[in-house]
N, C-alpha and C positions, 0 to 999 in steps of 0.2 A: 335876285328879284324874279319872282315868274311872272309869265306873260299875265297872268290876270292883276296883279298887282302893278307892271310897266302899263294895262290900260287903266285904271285906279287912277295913276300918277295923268292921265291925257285928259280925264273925263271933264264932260261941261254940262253942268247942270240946268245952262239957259237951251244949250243942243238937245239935250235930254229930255226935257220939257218936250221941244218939238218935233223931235220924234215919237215921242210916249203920242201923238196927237194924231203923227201917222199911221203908225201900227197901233189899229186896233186887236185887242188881244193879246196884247204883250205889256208884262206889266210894268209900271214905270219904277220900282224900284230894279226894273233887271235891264236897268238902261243907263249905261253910265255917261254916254254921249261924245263917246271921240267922234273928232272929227274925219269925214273920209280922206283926207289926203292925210292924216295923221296913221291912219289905219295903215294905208297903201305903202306909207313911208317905212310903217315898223313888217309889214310883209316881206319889202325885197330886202330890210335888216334879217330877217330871219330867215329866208330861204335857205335851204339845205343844209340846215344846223341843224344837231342831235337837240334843238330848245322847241326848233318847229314840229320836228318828227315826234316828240314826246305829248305835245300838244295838240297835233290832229289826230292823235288816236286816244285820246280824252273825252270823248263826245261820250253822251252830251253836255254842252256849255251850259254857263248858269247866265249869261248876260249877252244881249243882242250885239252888244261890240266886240264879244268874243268868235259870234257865231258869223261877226260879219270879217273878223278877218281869220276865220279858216277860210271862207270860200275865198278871199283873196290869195292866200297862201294856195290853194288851190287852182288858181288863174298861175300862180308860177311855176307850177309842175311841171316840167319839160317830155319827161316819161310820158308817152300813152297811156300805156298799160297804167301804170301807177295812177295813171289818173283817174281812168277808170275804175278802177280797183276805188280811190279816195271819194268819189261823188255817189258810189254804190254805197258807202259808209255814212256819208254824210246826208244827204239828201233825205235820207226820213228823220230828218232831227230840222229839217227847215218846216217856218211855221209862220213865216211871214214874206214879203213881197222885198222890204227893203234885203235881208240877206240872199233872197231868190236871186233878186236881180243882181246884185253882186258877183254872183255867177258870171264869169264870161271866160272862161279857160280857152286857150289859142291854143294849146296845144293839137285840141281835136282837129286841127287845120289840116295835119301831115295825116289825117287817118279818116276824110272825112267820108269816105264813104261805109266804112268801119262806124263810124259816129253814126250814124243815120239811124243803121238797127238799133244802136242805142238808144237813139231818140224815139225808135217806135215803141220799147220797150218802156221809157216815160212817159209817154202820151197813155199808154194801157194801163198804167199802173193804179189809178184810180185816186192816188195819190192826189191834190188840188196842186202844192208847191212845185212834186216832181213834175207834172202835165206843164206847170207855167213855165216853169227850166227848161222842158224840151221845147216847147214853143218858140221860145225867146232865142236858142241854138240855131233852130228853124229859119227865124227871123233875121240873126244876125250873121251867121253864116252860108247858109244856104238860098239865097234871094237872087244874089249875083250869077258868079261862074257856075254857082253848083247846084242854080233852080232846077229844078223838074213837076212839069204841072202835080203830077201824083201828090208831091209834097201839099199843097194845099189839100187834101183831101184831110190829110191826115189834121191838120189840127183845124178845118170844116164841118166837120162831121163828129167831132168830139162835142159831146153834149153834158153839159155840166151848169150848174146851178153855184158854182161856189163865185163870187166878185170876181177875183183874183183870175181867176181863171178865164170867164168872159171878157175881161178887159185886155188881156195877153190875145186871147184870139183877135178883139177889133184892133189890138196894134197891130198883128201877124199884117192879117187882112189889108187895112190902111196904107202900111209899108210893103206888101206886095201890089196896088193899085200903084206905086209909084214907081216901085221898080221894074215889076211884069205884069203889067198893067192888061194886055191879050188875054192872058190865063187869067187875071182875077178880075178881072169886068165881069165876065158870065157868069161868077157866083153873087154877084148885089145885081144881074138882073133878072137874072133867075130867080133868086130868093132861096137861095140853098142855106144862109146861114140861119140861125135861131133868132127870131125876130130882134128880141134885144140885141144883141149880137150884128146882125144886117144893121142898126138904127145909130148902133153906137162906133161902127167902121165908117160910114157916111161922116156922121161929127165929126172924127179925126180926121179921113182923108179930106174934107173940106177945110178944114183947119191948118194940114200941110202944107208947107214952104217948098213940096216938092212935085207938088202936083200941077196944073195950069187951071186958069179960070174957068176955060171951056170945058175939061172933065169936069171939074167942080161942079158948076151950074147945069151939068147931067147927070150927077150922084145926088144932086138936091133934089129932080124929079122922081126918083127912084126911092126916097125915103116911104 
């Protein structure tokens, strides 16, 4: 059985429905609707099997449940390099937020400074998808141990027009007022980010479960 027929055999036409509702632009018959923990379950079945390897270099997919579990197969990459090598390949065949964000590979953990250029490298690419993916890298790896004010410039100063992309920056943003809060106060009072963008990081950071009432109630004067 090949992997497009093992997701065949998973698919749910009531899931499929509500994703067809999420992603706009992706059409509903290319949505078979597994579910993500079904997804996730047949990734570490298939990790480092000649059925995966045969299968990520198949791109590109015909169905968003295929395309959502490469990139999970690609969160299990252990190899850098390979990894690298596998989201250089992959990444211009993403076309939606749901497989974008499916994205979160650890690997780049042990090379993350190595990662970084990589990620300035996504951020310039002009790409909407690849710009959201390094964002979200940004986001989820780099906030903590491996902040550096610079980092925010980088996806501050990126100006784009597409949803997807604005919405990746006001989480960036959001989730750095709560993490590094010093370095990203001065961009919502400045007014450094693109109006949209400044209006729709305030909604989220005030919405945060991580933030305190008192910033809050001073990100609201700032709107």
């Amino acid at each position: 059985m090949t992997v497009r027929e093992r997701l065949e055999t998973l698919g749910d036409a009531k899931n499929a429905d509500f994703l067809a509702r999420l992603t706009p632009g992706i059409a509903r018959e290319a949505i078979l609707g597994v579910r993500m923990g079904a997804l996730r379950a047949l990734a570490k079945e298939l990790r480092g099997t000649p059925e995966a390897a045969a299968f990520l270099a198949s791109t590109p997919h015909g169905t968003l449940d295929e395309n959502t579990l490469h990139a999970l197969l690609l969160n299990e990459e252990r190899d850098y390099d390979a990894l690298l090598a596998g989201l250089d390949a992959f990444l211009p065949h993403v076309d939606n937020w749901v497989v974008c964000d499916a994205l979160r590979p650890k690997a780049v953990r042990r090379r993350s400074e190595d990662f970084e250029r990589a990620i300035e490298g996504y951020l310039a690419s002009g790409k909407p998808y690849t710009q959201r993916f390094g964002m979200e890298m940004l986001m989820a790896y780099y906030l903590d141990e491996g902040f550096r004010p610079g980092q925010l410039a980088l996806v501050g100063d990126l100006r784009s027009e597409h949803y997807y992309v604005r919405m990746m920056q006001a989480w960036y943003f959001a989730t750095a007022l709560a993490k590094q809060p010093q370095s990203a106060l001065p961009w919502i009072e400045q007014r450094r980010l693109a109006p949209w963008t400044h209006r729709k990081t305030i909604q989220k950071a005030v919405e945060s479960f991580r933030i305190d009432d008192e910033t809050k109630a001073y990100l609201r004067t700032l709107r």
